[in-house]
PyMOL commands that place a pseudoatom at each C-alpha (Angstrom):
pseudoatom trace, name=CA, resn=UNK, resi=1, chain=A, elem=C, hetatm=0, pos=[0.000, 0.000, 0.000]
pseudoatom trace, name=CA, resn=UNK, resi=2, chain=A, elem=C, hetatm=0, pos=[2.840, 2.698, 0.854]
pseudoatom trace, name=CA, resn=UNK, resi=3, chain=A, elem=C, hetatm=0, pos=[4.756, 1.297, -2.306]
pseudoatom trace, name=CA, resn=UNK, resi=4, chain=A, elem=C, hetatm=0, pos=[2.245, 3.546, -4.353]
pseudoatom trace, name=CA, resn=UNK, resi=5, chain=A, elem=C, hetatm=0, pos=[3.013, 6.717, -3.074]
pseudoatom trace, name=CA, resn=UNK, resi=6, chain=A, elem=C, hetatm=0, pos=[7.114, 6.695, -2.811]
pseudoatom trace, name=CA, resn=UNK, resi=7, chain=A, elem=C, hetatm=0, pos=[7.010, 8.333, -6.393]
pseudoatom trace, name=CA, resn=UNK, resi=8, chain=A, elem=C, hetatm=0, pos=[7.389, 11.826, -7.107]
pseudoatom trace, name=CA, resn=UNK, resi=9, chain=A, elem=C, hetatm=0, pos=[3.786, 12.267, -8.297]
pseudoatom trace, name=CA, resn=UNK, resi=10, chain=A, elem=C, hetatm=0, pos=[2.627, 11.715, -5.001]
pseudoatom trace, name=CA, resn=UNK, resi=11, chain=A, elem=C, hetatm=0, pos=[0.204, 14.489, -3.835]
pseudoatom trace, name=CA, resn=UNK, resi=12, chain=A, elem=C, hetatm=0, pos=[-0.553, 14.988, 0.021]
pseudoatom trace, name=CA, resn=UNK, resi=13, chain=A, elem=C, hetatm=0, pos=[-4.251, 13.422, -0.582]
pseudoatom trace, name=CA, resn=UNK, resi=14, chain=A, elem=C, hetatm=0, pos=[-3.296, 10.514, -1.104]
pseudoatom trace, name=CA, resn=UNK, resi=15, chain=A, elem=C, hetatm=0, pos=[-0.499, 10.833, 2.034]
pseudoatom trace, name=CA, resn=UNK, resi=16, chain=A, elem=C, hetatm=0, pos=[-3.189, 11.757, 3.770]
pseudoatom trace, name=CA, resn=UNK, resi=17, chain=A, elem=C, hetatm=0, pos=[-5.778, 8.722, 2.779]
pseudoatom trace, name=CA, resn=UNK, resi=18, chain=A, elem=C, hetatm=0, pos=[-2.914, 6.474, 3.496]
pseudoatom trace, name=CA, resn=UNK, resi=19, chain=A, elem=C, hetatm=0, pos=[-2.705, 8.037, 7.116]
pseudoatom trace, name=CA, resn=UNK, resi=20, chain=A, elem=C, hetatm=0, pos=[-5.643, 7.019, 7.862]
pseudoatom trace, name=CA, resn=UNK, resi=21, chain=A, elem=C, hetatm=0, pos=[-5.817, 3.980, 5.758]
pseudoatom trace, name=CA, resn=UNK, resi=22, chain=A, elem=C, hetatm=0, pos=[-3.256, 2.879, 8.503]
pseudoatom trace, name=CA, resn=UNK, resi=23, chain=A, elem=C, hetatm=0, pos=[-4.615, 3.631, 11.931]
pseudoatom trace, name=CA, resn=UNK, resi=24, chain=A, elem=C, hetatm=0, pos=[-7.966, 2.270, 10.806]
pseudoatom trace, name=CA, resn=UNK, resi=25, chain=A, elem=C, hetatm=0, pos=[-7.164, -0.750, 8.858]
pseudoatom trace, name=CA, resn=UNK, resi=26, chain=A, elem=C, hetatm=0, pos=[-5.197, -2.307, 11.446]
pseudoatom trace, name=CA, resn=UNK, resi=27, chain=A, elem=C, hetatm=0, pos=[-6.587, -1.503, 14.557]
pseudoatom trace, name=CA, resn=UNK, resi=28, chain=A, elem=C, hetatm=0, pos=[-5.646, -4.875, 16.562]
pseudoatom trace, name=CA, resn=UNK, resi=29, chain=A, elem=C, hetatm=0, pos=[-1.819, -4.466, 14.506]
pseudoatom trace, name=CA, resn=UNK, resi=30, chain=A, elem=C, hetatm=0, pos=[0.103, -2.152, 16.757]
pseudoatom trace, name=CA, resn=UNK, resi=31, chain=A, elem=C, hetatm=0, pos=[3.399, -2.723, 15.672]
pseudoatom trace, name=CA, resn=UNK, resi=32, chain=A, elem=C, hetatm=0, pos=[2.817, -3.106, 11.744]
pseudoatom trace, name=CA, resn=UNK, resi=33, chain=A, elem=C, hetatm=0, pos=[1.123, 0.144, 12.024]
pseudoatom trace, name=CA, resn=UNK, resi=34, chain=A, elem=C, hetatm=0, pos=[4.051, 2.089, 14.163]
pseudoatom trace, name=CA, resn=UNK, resi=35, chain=A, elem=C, hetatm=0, pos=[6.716, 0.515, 10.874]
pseudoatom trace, name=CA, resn=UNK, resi=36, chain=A, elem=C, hetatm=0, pos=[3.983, 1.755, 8.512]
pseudoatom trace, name=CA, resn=UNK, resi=37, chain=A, elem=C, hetatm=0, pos=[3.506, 5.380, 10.159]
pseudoatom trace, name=CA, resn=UNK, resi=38, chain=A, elem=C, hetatm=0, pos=[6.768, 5.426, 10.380]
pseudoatom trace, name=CA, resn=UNK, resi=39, chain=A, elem=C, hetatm=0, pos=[7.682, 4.561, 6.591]
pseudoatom trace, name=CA, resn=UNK, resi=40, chain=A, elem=C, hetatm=0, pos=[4.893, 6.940, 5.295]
pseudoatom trace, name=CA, resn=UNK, resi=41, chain=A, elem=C, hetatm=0, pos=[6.782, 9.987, 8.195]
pseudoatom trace, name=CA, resn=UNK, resi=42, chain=A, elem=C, hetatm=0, pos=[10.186, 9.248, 5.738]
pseudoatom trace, name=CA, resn=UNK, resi=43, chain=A, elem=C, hetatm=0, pos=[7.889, 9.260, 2.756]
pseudoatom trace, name=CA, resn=UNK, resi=44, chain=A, elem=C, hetatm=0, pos=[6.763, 12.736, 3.474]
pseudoatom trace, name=CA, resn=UNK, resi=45, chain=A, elem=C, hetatm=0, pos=[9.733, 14.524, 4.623]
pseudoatom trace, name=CA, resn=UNK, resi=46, chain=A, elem=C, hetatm=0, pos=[11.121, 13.430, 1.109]
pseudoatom trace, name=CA, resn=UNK, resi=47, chain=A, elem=C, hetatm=0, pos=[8.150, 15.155, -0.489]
pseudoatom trace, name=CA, resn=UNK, resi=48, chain=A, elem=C, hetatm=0, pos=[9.147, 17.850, 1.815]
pseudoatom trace, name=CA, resn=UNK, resi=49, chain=A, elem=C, hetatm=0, pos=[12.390, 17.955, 0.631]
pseudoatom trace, name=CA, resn=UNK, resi=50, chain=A, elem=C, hetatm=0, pos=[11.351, 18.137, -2.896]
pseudoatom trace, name=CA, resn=UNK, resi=51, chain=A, elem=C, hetatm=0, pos=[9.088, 20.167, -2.983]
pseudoatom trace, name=CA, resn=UNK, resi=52, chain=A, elem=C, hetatm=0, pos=[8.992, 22.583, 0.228]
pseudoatom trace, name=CA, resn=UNK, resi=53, chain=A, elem=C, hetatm=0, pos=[5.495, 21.715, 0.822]
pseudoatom trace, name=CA, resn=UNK, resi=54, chain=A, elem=C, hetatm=0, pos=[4.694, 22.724, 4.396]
pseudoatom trace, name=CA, resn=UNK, resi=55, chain=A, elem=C, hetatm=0, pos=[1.706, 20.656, 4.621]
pseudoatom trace, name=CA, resn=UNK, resi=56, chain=A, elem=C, hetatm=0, pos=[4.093, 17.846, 3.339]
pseudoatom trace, name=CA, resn=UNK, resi=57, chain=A, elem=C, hetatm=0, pos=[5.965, 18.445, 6.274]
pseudoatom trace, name=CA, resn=UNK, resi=58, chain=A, elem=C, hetatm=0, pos=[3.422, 19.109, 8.740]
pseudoatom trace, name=CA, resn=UNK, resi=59, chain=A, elem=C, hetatm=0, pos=[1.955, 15.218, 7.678]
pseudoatom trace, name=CA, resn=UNK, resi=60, chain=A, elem=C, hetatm=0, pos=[5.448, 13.902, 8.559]
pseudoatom trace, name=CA, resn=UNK, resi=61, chain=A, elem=C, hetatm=0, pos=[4.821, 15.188, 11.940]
pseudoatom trace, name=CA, resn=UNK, resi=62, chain=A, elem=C, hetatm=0, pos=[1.678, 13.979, 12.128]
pseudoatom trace, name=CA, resn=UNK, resi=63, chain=A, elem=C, hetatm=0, pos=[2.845, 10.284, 10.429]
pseudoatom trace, name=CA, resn=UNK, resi=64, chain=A, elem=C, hetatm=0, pos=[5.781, 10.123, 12.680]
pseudoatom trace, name=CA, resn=UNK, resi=65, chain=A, elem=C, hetatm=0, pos=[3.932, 11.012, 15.978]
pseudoatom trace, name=CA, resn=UNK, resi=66, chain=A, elem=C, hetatm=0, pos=[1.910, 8.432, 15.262]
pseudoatom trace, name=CA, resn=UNK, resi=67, chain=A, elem=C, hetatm=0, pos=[4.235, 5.916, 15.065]
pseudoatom trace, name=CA, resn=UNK, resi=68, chain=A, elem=C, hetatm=0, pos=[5.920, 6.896, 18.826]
pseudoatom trace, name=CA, resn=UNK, resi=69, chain=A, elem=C, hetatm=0, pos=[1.862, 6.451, 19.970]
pseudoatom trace, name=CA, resn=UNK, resi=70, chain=A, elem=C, hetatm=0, pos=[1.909, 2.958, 18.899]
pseudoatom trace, name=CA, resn=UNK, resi=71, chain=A, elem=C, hetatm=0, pos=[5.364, 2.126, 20.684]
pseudoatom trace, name=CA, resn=UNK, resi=72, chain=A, elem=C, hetatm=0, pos=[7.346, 5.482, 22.990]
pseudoatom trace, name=CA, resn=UNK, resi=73, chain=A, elem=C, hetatm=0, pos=[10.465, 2.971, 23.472]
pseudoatom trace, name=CA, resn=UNK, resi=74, chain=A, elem=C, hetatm=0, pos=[10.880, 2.380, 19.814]
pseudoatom trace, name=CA, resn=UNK, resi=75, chain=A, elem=C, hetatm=0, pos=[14.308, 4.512, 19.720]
pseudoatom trace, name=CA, resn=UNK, resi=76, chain=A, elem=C, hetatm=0, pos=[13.877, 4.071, 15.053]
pseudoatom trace, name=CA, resn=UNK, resi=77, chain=A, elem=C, hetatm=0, pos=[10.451, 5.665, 15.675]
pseudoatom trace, name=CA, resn=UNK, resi=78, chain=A, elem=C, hetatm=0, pos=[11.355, 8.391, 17.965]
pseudoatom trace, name=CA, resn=UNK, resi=79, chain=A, elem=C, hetatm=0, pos=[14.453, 9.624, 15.854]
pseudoatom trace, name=CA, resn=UNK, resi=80, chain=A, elem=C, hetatm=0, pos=[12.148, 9.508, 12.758]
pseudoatom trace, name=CA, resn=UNK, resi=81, chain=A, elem=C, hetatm=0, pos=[9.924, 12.752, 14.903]
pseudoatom trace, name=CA, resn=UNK, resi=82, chain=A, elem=C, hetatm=0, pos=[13.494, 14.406, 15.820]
pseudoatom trace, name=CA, resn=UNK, resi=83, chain=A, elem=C, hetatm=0, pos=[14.133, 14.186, 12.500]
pseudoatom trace, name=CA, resn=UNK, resi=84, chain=A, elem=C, hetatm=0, pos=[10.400, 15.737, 11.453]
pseudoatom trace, name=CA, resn=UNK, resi=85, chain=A, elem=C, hetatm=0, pos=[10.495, 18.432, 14.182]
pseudoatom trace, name=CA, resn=UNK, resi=86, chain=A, elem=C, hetatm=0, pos=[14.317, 19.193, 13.571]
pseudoatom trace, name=CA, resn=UNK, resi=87, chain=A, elem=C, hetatm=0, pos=[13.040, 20.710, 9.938]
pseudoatom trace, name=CA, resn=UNK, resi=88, chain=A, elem=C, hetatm=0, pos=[9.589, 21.821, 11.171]
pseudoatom trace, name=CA, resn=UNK, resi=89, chain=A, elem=C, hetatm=0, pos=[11.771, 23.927, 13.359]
pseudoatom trace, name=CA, resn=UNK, resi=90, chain=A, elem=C, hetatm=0, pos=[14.321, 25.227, 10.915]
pseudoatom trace, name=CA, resn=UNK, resi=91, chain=A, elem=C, hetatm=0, pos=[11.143, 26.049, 8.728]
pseudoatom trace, name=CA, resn=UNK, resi=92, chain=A, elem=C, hetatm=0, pos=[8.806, 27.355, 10.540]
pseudoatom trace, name=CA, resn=UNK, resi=93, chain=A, elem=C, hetatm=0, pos=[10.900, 28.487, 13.962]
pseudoatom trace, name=CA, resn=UNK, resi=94, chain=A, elem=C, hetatm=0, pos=[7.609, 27.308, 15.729]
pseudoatom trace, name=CA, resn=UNK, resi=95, chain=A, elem=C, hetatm=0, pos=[8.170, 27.167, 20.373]
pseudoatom trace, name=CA, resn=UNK, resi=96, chain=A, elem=C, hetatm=0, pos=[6.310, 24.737, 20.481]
pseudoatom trace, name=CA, resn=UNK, resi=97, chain=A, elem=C, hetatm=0, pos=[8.328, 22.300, 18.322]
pseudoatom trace, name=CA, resn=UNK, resi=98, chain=A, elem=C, hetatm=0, pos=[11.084, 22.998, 19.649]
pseudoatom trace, name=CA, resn=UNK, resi=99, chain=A, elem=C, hetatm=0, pos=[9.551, 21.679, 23.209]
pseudoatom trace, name=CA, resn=UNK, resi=100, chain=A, elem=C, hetatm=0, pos=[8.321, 18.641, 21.735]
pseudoatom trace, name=CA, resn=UNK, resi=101, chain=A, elem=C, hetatm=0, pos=[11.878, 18.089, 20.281]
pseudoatom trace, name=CA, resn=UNK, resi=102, chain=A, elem=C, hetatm=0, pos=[13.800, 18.727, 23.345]
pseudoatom trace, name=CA, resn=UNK, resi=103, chain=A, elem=C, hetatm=0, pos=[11.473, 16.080, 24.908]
pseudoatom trace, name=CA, resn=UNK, resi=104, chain=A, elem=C, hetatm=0, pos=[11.970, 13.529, 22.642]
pseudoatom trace, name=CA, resn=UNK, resi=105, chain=A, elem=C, hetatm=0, pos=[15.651, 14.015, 22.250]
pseudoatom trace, name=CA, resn=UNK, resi=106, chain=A, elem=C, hetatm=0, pos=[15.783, 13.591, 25.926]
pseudoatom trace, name=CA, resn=UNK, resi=107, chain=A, elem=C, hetatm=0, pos=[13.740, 10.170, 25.995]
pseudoatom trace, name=CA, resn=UNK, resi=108, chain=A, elem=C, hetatm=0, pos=[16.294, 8.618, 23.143]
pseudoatom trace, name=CA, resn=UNK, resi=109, chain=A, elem=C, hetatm=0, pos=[19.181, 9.479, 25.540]
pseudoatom trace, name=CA, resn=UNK, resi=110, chain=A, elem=C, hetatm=0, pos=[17.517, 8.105, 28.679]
pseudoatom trace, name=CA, resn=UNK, resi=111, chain=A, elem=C, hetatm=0, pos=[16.587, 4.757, 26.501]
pseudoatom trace, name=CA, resn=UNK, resi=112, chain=A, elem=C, hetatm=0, pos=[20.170, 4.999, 25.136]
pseudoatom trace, name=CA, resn=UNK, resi=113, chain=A, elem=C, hetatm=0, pos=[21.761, 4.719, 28.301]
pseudoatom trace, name=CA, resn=UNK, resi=114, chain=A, elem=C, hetatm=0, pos=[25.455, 5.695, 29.279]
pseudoatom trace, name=CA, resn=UNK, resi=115, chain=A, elem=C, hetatm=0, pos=[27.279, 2.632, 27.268]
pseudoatom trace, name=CA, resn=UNK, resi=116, chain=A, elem=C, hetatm=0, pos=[25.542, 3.430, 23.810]
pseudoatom trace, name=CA, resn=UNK, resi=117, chain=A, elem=C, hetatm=0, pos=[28.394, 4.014, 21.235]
pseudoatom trace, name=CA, resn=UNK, resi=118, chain=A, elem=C, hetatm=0, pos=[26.311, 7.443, 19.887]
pseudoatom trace, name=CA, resn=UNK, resi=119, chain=A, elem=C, hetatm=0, pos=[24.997, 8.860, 23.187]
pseudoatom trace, name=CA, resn=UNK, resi=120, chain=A, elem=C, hetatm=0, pos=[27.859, 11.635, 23.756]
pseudoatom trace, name=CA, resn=UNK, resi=121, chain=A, elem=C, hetatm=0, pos=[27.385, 12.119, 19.601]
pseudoatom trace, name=CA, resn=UNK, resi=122, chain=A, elem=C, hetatm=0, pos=[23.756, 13.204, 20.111]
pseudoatom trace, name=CA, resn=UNK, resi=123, chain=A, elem=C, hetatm=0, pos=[24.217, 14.953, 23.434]
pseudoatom trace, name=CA, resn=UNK, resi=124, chain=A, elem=C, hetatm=0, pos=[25.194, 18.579, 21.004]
pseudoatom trace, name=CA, resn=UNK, resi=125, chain=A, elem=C, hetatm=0, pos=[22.403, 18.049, 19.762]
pseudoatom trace, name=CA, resn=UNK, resi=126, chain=A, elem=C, hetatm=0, pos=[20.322, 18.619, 22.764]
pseudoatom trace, name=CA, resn=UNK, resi=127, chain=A, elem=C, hetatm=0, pos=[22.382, 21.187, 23.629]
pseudoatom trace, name=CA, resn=UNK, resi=128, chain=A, elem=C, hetatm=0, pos=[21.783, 23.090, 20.788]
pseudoatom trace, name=CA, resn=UNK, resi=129, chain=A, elem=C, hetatm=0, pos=[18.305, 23.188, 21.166]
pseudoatom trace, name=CA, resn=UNK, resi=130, chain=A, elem=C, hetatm=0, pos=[18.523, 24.176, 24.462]
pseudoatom trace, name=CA, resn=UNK, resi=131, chain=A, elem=C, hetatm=0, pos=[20.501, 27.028, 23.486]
pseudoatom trace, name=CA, resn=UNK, resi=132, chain=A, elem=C, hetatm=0, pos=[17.959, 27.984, 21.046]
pseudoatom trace, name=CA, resn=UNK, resi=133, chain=A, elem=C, hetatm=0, pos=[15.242, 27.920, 23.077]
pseudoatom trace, name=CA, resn=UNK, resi=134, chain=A, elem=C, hetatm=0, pos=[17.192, 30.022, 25.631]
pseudoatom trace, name=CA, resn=UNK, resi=135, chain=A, elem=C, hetatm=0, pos=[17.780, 32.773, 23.196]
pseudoatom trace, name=CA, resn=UNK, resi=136, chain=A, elem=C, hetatm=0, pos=[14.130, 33.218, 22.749]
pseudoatom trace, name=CA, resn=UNK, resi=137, chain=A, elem=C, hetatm=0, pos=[12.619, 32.510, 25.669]
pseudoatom trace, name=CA, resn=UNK, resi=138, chain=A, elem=C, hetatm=0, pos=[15.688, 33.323, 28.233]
pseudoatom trace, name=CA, resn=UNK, resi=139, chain=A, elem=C, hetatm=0, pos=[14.781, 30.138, 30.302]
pseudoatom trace, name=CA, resn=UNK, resi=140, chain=A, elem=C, hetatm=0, pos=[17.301, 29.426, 32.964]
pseudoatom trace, name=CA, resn=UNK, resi=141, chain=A, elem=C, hetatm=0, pos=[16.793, 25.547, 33.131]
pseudoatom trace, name=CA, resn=UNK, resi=142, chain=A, elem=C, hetatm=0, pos=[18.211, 25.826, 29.092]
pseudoatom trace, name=CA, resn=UNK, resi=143, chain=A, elem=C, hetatm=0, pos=[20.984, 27.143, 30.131]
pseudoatom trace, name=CA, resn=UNK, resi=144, chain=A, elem=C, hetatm=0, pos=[21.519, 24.386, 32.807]
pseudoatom trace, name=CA, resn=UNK, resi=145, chain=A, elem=C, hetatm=0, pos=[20.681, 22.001, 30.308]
pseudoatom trace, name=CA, resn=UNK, resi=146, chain=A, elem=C, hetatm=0, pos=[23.062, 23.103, 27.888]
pseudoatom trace, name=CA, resn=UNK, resi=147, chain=A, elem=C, hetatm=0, pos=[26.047, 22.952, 30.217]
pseudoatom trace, name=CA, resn=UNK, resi=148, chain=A, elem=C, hetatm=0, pos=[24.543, 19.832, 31.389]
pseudoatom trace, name=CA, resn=UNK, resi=149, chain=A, elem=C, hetatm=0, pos=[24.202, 18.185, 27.691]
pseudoatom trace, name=CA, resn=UNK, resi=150, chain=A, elem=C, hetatm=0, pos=[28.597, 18.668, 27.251]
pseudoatom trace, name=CA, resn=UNK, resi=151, chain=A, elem=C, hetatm=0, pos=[29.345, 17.704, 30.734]
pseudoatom trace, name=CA, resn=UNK, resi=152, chain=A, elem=C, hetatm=0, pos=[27.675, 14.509, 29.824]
pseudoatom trace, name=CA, resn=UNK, resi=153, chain=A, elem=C, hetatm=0, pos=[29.310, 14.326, 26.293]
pseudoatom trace, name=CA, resn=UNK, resi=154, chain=A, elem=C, hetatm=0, pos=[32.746, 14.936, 27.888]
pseudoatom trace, name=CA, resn=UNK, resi=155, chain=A, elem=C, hetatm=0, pos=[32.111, 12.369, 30.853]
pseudoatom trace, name=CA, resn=UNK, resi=156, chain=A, elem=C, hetatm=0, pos=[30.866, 9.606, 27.642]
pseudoatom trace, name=CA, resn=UNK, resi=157, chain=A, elem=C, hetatm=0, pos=[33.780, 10.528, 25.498]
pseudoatom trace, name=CA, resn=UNK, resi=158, chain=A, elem=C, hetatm=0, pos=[37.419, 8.451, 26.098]
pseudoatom trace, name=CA, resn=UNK, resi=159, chain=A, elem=C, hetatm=0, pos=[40.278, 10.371, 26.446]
pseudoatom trace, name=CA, resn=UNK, resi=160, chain=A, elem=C, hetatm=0, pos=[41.810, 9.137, 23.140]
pseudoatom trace, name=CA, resn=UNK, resi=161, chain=A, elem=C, hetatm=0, pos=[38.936, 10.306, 21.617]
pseudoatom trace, name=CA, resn=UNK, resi=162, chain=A, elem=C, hetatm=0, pos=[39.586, 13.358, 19.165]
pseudoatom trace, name=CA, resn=UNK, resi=163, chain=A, elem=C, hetatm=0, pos=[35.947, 14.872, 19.424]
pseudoatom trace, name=CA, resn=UNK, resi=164, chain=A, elem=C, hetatm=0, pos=[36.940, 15.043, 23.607]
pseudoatom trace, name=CA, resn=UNK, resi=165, chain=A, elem=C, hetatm=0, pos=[39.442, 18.529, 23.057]
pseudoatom trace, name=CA, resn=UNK, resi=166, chain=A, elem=C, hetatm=0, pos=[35.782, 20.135, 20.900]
pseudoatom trace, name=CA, resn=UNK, resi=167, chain=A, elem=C, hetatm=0, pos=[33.570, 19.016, 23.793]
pseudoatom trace, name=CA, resn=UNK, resi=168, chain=A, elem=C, hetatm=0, pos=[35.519, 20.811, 26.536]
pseudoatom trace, name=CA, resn=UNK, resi=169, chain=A, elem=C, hetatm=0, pos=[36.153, 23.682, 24.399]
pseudoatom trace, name=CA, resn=UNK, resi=170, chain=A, elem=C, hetatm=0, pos=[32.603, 23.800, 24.030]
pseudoatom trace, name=CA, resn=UNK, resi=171, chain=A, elem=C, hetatm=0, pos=[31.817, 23.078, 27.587]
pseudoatom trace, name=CA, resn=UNK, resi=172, chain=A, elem=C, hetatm=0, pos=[33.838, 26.257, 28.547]
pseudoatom trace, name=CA, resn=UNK, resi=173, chain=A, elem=C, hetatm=0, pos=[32.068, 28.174, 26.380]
pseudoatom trace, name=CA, resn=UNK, resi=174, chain=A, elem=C, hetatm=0, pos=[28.325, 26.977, 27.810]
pseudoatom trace, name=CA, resn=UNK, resi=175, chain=A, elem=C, hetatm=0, pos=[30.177, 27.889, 31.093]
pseudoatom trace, name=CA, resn=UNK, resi=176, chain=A, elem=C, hetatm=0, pos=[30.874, 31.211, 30.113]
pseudoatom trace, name=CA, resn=UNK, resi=177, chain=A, elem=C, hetatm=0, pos=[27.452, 31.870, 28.518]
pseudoatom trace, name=CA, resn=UNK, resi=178, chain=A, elem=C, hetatm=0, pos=[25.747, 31.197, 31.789]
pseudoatom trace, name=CA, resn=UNK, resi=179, chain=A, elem=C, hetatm=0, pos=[28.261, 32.991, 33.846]
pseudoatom trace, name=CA, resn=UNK, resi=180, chain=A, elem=C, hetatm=0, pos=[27.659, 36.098, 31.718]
pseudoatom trace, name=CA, resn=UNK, resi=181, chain=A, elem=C, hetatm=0, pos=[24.041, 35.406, 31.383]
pseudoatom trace, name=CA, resn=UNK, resi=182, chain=A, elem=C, hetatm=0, pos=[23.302, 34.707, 35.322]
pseudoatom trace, name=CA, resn=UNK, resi=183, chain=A, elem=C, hetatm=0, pos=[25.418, 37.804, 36.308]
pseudoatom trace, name=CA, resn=UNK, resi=184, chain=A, elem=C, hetatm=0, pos=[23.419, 40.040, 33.612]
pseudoatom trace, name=CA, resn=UNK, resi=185, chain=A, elem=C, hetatm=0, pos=[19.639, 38.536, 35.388]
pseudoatom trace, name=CA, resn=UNK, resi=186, chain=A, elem=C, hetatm=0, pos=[21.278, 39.288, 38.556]
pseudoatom trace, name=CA, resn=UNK, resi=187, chain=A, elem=C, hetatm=0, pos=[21.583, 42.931, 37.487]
pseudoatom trace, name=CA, resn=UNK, resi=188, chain=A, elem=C, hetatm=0, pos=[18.709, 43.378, 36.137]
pseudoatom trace, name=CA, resn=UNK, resi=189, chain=A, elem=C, hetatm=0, pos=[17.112, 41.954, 38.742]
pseudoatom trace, name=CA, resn=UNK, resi=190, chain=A, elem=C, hetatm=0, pos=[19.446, 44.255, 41.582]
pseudoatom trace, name=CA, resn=UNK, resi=191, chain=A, elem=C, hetatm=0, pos=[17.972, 47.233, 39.082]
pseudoatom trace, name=CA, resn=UNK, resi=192, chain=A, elem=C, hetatm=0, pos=[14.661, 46.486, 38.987]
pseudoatom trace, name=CA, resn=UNK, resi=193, chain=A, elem=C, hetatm=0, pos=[15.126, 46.619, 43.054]
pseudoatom trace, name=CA, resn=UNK, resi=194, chain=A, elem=C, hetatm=0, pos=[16.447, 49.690, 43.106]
pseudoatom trace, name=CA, resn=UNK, resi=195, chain=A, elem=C, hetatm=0, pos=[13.668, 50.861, 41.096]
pseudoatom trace, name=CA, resn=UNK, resi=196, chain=A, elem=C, hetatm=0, pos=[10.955, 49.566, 43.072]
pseudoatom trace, name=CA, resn=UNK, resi=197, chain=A, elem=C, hetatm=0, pos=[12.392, 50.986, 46.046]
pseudoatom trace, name=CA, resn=UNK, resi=198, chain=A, elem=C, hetatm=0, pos=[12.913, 54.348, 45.027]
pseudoatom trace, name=CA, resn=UNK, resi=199, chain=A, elem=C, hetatm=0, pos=[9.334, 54.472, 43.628]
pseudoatom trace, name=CA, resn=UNK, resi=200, chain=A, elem=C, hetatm=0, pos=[8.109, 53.719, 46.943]
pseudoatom trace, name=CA, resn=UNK, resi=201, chain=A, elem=C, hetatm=0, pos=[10.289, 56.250, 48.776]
pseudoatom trace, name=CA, resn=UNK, resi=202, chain=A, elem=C, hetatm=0, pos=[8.600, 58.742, 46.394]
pseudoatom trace, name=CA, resn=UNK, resi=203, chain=A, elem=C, hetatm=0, pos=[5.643, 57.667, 46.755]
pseudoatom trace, name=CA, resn=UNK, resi=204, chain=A, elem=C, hetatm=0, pos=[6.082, 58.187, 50.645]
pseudoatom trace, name=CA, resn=UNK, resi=205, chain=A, elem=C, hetatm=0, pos=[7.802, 61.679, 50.431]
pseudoatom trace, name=CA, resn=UNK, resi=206, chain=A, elem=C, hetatm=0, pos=[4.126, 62.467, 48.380]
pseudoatom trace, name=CA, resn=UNK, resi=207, chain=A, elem=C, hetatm=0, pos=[1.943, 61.481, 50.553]
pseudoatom trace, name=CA, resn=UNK, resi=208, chain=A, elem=C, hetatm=0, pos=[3.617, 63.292, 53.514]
pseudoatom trace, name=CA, resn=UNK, resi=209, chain=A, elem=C, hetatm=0, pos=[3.964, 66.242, 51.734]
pseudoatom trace, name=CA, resn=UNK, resi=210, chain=A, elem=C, hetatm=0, pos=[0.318, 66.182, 50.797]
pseudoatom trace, name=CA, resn=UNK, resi=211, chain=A, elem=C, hetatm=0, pos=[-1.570, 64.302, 53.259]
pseudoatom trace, name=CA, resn=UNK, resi=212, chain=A, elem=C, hetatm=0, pos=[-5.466, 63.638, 52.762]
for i in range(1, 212): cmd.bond("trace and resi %d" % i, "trace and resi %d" % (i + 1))
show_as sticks, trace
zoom trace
């Protein structure tokens, strides 16, 4: 059934048809339907690809959310959404995405687990997202993240690995970022103080030089 859509003539009706051809076709098949979801979530970010169809890409999300419903361990099905919300984001710079991605980057490194051969490989890219989100929303628990995310990759990484000199070079600069970026909140915040206070003080010098 998918086979007939993997050409380039394929038009997002009949990605759509397929979609639900899926979920409702094989209700009592939970894990066919995860590999199918899953197929048809690659099949559309190629359309996507080809053709910069947003509603290509949006059904990728859509196909490849799917498929983590049907099985949340399944570490093939939850790098296929990373993969779907990675360009949703780069397209469409949407907040929300980029939550959803930082969540599901996080569950493939939990099921990972410290011995897997690619977890300090994927850890930049959690950090990277955290430092996006950061930069718009100024969250302190990114930045804590972030710093967290190359700890990690350094603690993973041998010391006869090459990428291990990048990671701490990187670390130091996550360091630095927060340093700069906690000591700027906690002037802003010392300001916004000062503010306050003198706009009582004024407030009080007002009311005793014109009492009621």
């Amino acid at each position: 059934m998918i086979g007939l859509y993997t050409s380039t003539s394929t038009n997002l009706q009949d990605l759509w048809i397929t979609h639900e051809l899926i979920l409702f076709l094989l209700p009592t098949h939970q894990e066919a339907r995860g590999k199918l979801l899953n197929l048809l979530g690659h099949i559309c970010l190629e359309q996507w690809s080809r053709e910069q169809s947003v509603e290509a890409l949006n059904q990728a999300v859509l196909a490849h959310d799917d498929a983590v419903r049907e099985d949340i361990t399944n570490a093939s099905f939850l790098e296929g959404l990373c993969t779907a919300l990675s360009q949703r984001v780069k397209a469409l710079h949407n907040g929300v995405d980029i939550d959803r991605h930082v969540q599901v980057t996080e569950k493939i490194l939990f099921l990972m687990g410290d011995d897997h051969a690619e977890k300090a490989a994927m850890l930049p890219s959690l950090e990277a997202l955290s430092s996006q989100r950061f930069e718009q929303l100024g969250s302190v628990e990114d930045l804590h993240r972030s710093v967290s995310a190359w700890e990690d990759a350094v603690h993973l990484t041998p010391e006869d690995n090459p990428e291990k000199a990048s990671w701490l070079t990187n670390l130091g600069g996550s360091l630095i970022t927060r340093f700069a970026s906690l000591a700027a909140l906690r002037t802003y915040t010392s300001q916004c103080l000062c503010v306050r206070m003198q706009c009582k003080s004024h407030q009080k010098a007002t009311q005793t030089r014109h009492p009621c």
